[in-house]
C-alpha positions, 0 to 999 in steps of 0.5 A, a space after each residue: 281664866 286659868 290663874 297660873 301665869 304661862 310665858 309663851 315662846 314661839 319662834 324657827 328652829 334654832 332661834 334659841 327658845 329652848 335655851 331661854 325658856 329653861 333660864 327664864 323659868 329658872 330665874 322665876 321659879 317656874 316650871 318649863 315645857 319644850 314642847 318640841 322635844 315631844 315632837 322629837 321623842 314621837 320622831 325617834 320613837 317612829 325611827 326606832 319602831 320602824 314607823 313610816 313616816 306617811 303613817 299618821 294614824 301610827 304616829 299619833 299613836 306612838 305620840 299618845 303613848 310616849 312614856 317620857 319624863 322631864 328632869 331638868 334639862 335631860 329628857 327620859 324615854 322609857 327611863 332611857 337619857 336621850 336628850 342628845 339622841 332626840 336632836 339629832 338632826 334626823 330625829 329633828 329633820 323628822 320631827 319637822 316633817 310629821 309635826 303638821 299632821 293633826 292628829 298627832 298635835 292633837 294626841 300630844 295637846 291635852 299632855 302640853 296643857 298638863 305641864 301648866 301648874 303653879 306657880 307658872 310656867 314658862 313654854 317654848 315651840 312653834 304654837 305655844 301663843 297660838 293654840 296650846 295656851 291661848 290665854 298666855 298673858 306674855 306671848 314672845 316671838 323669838 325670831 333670828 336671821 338664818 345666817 345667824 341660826 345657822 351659826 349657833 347649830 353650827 357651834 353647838 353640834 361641833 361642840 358635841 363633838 359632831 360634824 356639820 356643814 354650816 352651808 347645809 344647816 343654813 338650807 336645812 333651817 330654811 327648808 324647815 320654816 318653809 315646812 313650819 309656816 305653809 303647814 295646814 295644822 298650827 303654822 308657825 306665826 305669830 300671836 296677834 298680841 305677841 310681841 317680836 324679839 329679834 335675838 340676831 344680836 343678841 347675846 343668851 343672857 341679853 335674850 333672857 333679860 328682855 323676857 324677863 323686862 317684859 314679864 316685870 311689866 306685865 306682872 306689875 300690873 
């Protein structure tokens, strides 16, 4: 069994992960992998190269030559900042609908698996628990009610200065975890031995805390 600990976050689209993993890494010292951002920088390179989305040879391709490079919180590709460009929600609907196809999860598998180095690393996305780091001693599902996901897009892409249409987020989300869970390649479910941590109510700081709780218990014994 690999020694370096891995906190696994799984859970739809805009249930907060990203937010929580980066705090939980920050407060245990850990490394952080957004492995939805992989799938993002794959989407808006297919964009920019005018590769079409039915072509899964190209984009797997794409996805195993992806020069990227995490600082932080911002996102480098080919030494560009894109970490606003990649959630775009072109670039997300994209990253959605060509995240099922298998050999491109399988081109960015091995560089997901390299983010895990001493002394942890705290995970997010929809497979983390379940195929990329299996063995993940606290796998957490961090699920939302819609209504409420919807309402943090909302909020966060107006506070970027960007206009949205709550009514139309609401069925984007929708439509994406129906995409996520009826996709043949690593649908987005549940570890068996994942516990669920509903954050519908829950405040970010709330959210982080009851990761945190969870992994004290764990790491005690």
């Amino acid at each position: 069994m690999n020694p370096i600990p891995v906190i696994a976050i799984d859970g739809p689209t805009a249930s907060g992960k990203g937010s929580v993993a980066h705090l939980v890494a920050q407060a245990l010292g850990w490394s952080v992998l957004d492995s939805g951002a992989l799938y993002r920088l794959t989407a808006l390179a297919a964009l920019r190269r005018g590769i079409a989305v039915e072509d899964a040879p190209a984009l797997a391709q794409a996805a195993a030559r992806l020069d990227v490079r995490f600082q932080s919180e911002c996102i480098y590709l080919k030494g560009e900042d894109v970490t606003d460009a990649i959630r775009q929600e072109q670039v997300g609907n994209l990253a959605s609908r060509i995240a099922g196809y298998p050999d491109l999860r399988r081109a960015l598998l091995e560089r997901q698996r390299a983010f895990r180095v001493a002394p942890g690393l705290v995970a997010d996305g929809r497979d983390m628990g379940t195929v990329v780091f299996p063995d993940a001693p606290l796998k957490v599902f961090l699920v939302a009610a819609a209504e409420a996901r919807a309402k943090r897009r909302h909020k966060q892409l107006i506070n970027k200065g960007i206009s949205a249409n709550i009514e139309e987020l609401l069925q984007d989300l929708r439509a994406r975890d129906a995409r996520d869970m009826q996709r043949a390649a690593a649908p987005l479910k549940p570890a068996q031995d994942a516990r669920e941590l509903d954050s519908s109510c829950l405040t970010l700081e709330q959210t982080v805390q009851a990761v945190l709780d969870m992994w004290k218990v764990i790491s005690a014994y």
